[in-house]
C-alpha positions in Angstrom: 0.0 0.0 0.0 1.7 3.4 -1.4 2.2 5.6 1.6 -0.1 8.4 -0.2 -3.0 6.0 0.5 -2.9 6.2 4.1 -6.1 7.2 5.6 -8.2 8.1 8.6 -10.9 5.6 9.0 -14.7 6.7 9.9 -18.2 5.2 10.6 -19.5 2.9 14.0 -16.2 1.2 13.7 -14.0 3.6 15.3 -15.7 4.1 18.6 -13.9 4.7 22.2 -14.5 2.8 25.4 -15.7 6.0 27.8 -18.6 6.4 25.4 -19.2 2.8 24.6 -19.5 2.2 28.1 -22.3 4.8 28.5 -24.9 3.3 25.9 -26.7 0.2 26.9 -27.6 -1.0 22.9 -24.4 -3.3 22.6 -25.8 -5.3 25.7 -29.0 -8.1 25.2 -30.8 -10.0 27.3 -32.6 -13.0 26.6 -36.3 -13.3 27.0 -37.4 -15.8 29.0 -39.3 -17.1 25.1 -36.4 -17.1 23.6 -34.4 -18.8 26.5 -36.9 -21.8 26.5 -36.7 -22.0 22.3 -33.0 -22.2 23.2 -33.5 -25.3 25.7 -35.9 -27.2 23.7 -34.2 -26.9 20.6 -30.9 -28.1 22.3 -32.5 -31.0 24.6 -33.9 -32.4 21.7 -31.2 -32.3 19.3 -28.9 -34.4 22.7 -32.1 -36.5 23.2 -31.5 -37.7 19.4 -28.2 -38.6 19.9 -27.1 -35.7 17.8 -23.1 -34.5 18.5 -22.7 -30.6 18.8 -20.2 -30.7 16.2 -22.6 -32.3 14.0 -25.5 -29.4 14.0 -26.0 -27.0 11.5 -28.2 -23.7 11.4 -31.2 -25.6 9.8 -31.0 -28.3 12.7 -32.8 -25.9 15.3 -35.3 -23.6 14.6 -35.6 -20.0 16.6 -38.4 -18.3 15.6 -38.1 -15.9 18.9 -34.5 -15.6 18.5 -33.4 -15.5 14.9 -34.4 -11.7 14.3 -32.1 -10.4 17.4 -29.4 -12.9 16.2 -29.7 -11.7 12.9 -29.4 -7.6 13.9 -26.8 -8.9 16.1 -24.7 -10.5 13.3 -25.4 -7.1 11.1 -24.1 -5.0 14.4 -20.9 -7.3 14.4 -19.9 -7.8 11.2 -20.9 -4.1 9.7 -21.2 -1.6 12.9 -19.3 -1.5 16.0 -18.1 -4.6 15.8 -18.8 -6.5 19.1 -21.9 -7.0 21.4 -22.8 -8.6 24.5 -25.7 -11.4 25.3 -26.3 -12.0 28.8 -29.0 -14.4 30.5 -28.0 -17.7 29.5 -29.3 -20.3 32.3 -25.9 -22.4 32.8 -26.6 -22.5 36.4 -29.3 -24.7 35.8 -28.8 -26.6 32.4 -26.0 -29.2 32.4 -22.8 -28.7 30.4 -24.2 -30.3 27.6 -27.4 -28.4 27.6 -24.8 -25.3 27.5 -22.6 -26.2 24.8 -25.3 -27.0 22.5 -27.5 -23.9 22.9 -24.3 -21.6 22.6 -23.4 -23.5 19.3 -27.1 -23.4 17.9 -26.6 -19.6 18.5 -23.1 -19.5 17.1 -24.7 -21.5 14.0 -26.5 -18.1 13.3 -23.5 -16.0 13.0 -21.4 -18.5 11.0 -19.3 -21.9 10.7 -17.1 -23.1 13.3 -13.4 -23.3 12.3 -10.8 -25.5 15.1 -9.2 -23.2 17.4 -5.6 -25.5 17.5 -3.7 -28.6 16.9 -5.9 -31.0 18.3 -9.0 -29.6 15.9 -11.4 -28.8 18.7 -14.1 -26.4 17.0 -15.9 -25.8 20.7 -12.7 -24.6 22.7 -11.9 -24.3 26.6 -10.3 -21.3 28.1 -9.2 -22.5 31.2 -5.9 -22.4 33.6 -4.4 -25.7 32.9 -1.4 -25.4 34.4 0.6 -24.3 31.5 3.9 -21.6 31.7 3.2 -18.4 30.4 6.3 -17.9 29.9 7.4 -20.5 27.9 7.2 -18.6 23.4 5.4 -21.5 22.6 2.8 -21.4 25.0 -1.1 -20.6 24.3 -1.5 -18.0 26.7 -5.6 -18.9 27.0 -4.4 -22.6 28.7 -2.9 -20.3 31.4 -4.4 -17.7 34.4 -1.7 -15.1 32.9 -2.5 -11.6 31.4 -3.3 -12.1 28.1 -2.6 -9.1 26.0 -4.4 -7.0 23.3 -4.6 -9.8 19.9 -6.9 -11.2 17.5 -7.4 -14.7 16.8 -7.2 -16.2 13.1 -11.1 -16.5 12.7 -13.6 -13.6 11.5 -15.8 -13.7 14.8 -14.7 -15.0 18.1 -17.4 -16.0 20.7 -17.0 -16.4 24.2 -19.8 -18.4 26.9 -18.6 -17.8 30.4 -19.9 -20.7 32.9 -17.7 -19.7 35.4 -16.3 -16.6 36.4 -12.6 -16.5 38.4 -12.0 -15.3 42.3 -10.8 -12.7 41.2 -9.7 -10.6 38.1 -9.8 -12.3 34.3 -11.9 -9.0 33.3 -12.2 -8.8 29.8 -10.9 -5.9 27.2 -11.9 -5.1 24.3 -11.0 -1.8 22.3 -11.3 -1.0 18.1 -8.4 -1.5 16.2 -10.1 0.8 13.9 -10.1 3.5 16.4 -5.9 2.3 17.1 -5.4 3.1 13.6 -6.7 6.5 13.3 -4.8 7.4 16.6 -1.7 6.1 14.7 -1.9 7.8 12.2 -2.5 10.6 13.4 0.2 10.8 15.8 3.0 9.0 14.0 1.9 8.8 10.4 5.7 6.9 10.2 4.4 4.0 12.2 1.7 3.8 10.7 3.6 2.4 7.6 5.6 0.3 9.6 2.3 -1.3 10.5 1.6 -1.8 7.1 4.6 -4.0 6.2 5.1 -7.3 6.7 6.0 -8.8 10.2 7.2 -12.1 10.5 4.9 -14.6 12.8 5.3 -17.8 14.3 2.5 -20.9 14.3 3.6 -22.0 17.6 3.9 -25.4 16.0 0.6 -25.3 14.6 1.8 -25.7 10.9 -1.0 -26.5 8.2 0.0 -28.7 5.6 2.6 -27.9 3.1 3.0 -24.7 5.2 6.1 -23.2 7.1 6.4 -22.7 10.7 6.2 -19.0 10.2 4.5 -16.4 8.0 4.6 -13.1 7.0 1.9 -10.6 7.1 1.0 -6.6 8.1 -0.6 -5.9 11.3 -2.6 -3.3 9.5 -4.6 -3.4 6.4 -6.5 -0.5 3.8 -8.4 -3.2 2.3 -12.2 -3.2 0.1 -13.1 0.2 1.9 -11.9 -1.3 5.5 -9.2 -0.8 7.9 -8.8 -4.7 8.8 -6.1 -5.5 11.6 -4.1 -8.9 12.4 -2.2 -8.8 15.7 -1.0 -10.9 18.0 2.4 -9.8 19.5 2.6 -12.9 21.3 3.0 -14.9 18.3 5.4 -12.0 16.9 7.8 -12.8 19.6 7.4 -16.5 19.2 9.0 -16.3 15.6 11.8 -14.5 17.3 12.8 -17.3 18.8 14.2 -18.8 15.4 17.7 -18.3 14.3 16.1 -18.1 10.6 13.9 -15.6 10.8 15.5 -11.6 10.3 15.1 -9.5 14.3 12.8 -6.8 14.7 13.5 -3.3 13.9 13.8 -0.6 16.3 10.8 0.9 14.6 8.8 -2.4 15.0 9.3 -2.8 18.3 8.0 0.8 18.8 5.1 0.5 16.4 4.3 -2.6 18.0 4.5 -0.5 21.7 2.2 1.9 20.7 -0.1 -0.4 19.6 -0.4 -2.0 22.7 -0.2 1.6 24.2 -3.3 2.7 23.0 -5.2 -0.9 22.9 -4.7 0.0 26.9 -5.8 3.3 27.0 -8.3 4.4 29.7 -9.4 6.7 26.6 -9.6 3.8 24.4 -10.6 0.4 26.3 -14.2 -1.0 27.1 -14.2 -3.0 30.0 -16.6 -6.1 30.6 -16.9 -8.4 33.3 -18.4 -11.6 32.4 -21.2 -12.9 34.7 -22.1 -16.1 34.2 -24.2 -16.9 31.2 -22.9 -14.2 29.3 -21.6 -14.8 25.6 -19.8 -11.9 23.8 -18.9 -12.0 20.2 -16.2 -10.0 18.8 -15.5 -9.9 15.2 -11.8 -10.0 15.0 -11.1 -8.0 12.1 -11.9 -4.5 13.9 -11.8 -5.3 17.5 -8.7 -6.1 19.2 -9.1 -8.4 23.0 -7.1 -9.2 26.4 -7.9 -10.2 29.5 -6.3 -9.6 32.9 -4.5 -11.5 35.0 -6.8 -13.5 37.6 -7.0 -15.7 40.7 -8.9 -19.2 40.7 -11.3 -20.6 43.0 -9.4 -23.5 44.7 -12.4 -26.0 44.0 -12.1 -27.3 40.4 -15.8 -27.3 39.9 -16.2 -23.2 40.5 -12.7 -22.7 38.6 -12.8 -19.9 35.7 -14.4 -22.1 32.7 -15.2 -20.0 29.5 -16.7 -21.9 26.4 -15.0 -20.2 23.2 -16.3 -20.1 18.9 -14.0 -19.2 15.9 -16.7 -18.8 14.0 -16.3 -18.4 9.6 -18.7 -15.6 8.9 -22.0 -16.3 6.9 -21.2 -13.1 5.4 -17.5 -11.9 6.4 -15.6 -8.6 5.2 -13.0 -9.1 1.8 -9.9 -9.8 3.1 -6.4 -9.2 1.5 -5.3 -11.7 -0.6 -1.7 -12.4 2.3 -4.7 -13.5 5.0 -4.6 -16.8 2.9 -1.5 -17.8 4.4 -3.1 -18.0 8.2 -6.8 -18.0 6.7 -6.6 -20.8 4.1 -8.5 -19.0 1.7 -10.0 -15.4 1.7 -13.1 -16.4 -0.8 -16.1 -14.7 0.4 -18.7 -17.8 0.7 -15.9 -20.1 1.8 -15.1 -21.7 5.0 -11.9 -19.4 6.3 -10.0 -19.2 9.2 -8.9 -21.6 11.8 -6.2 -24.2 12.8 -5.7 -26.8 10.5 -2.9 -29.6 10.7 -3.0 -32.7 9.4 -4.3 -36.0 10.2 -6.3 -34.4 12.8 -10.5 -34.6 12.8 -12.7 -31.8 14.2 -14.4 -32.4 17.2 -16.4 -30.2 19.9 -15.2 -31.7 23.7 -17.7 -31.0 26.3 -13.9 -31.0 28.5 -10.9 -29.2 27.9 
């Protein structure tokens, strides 16, 4: 992208936290009709044997839900990019009941894609243990900060059964708004941003791919600012004798980035209750999540149910997303983790 291309971004997409956090319109609650569509259309499809992984959108039909799932998916995909759905009875239903009704609703916005190596397409954020600081680590499988990143899916959703002790708040903030405050303020990062930065798979290598890839954070694509990022993964590549170090002027693009992801100015705050399922399309909204204490009893430890979801009808992406996308056909299923020899499943357990 010539440098005389550069632009300021406008529309619903560039929004800031202070002001999100004032309007009430990006938050839903379920009726109590459209929560018992929800558990009769799930207990029957697990009464018939069916396996969540197995259901499409025509498998359940939501005649008091589909036209608020519907807005919703318009509000994601084309507005300010994120919204918030609270009410969901996982206090009472079983952890099947759960899964299944969070999928049927996920089936509305799009297809599920795996979220890593083993191919699960219902995924488990959950301390399990692992070292955050080990490169290679997924920082989700651990009770560490995770910092401002997208994942490599067009909507990410997010069910939380059980909140921590303490902390694990989530953060969201627009990387449209990120871009604008760039460039703005250092139009000469702003092109560093737009040239490739090397990334690592963290061993999650797709057939007849390589263990690292390169890509812009930042994108001026089909009338859309479209962002990739995930420093984490940025560093992990770093780790590699082969692959060329980080400029100065990388490093402090990169900083600012995560500057302004963090800034009070910037940031939306949410804390999840239980029940509540935010979907984030990844494209325009960077996410993190703070650092948090469990509960010491596993049952009441912090359990969130997570969707890379395929949009039915996701954004043109630049043709160098194929590399980490697969394909960028609109109409196609894009996005994911894919290695090979591995089938898709949807584990009710991490």
């Amino acid at each position: 992208m010539p440098p005389e291309t550069l632009r300021l971004a406008s529309g619903p997409a560039v929004w800031y936290g202070p002001a999100m956090a004032r309007q009430s319109d990006w938050l839903n609650q379920f009726s109590p009709e459209q929560i018992d569509a929800l558990e009769a259309a799930a207990t029957r499809l697990l009464r018939h044997g069916r396996d969540i992984a197995s259901v499409v959108q025509s498998d359940a039909a939501l005649v008091t839900l589909d036209p608020t799932l519907e807005r919703i998916a318009g509000e994601v995909l084309g507005g300010r990019g994120f919204v918030l759905l609270r009410g969901l009875p996982v206090g009472r239903w079983d952890r099947a009941t759960s899964a299944m009704a969070y999928w049927i609703i996920g089936t509305r916005l799009g297809i599920a894609v795996p979220q890593n190596a083993a191919g699960h397409l219902l995924g488990h954020v959950r301390d399990l243990g692992n070292d955050p600081a080990n490169p290679m680590t997924r920082i989700y499988t651990t009770n560490a900060r995770q910092e401002f990143h997208t994942d490599s899916c067009d909507i990410v959703g997010l069910l939380c059964l059980h909140p921590s002790r303490s902390g694990g708040a989530s953060a969201i903030t627009s990387s449209t708004t990120i871009w604008n405050e760039v460039l703005a303020s250092q139009p000469d990062l702003a092109r560093v941003l737009i040239e490739p930065f090397t990334v690592d798979r963290k061993g999650e290598v797709p057939p007849g791919k390589q263990a690292t890839y390169q890509l812009p954070i930042f994108h001026d694509h089909a009338g859309a600012i479209t962002c990739i990022y995930a420093r984490a993964f940025i560093q992990a590549a770093q780790t590699r004798p082969n692959v060329p170090r980080l400029t100065a002027q990388q490093v402090e693009a990169m900083d600012l980035v995560d500057h302004l992801a963090d800034d009070d100015a910037i940031r939306l705050d949410m804390d999840f209750q239980p029940g509540d399922i935010q979907f984030l399309h990844n494209h325009q909204i960077l996410h993190a999540r703070t650092p948090y204490q469990d509960w010491p009893e596993p049952e009441r430890k912090r359990h969130l149910l997570r969707l890379w979801l395929s949009a039915h009808q996701g954004r043109d992406l630049p043709a160098g997303f194929a590399e980490r996308y697969g394909t960028v056909e609109k109409g196609k299923v894009r996005g994911g983790i894919r290695v090979e020899g591995v089938t898709s499943s949807a584990p009710l357990e991490p």
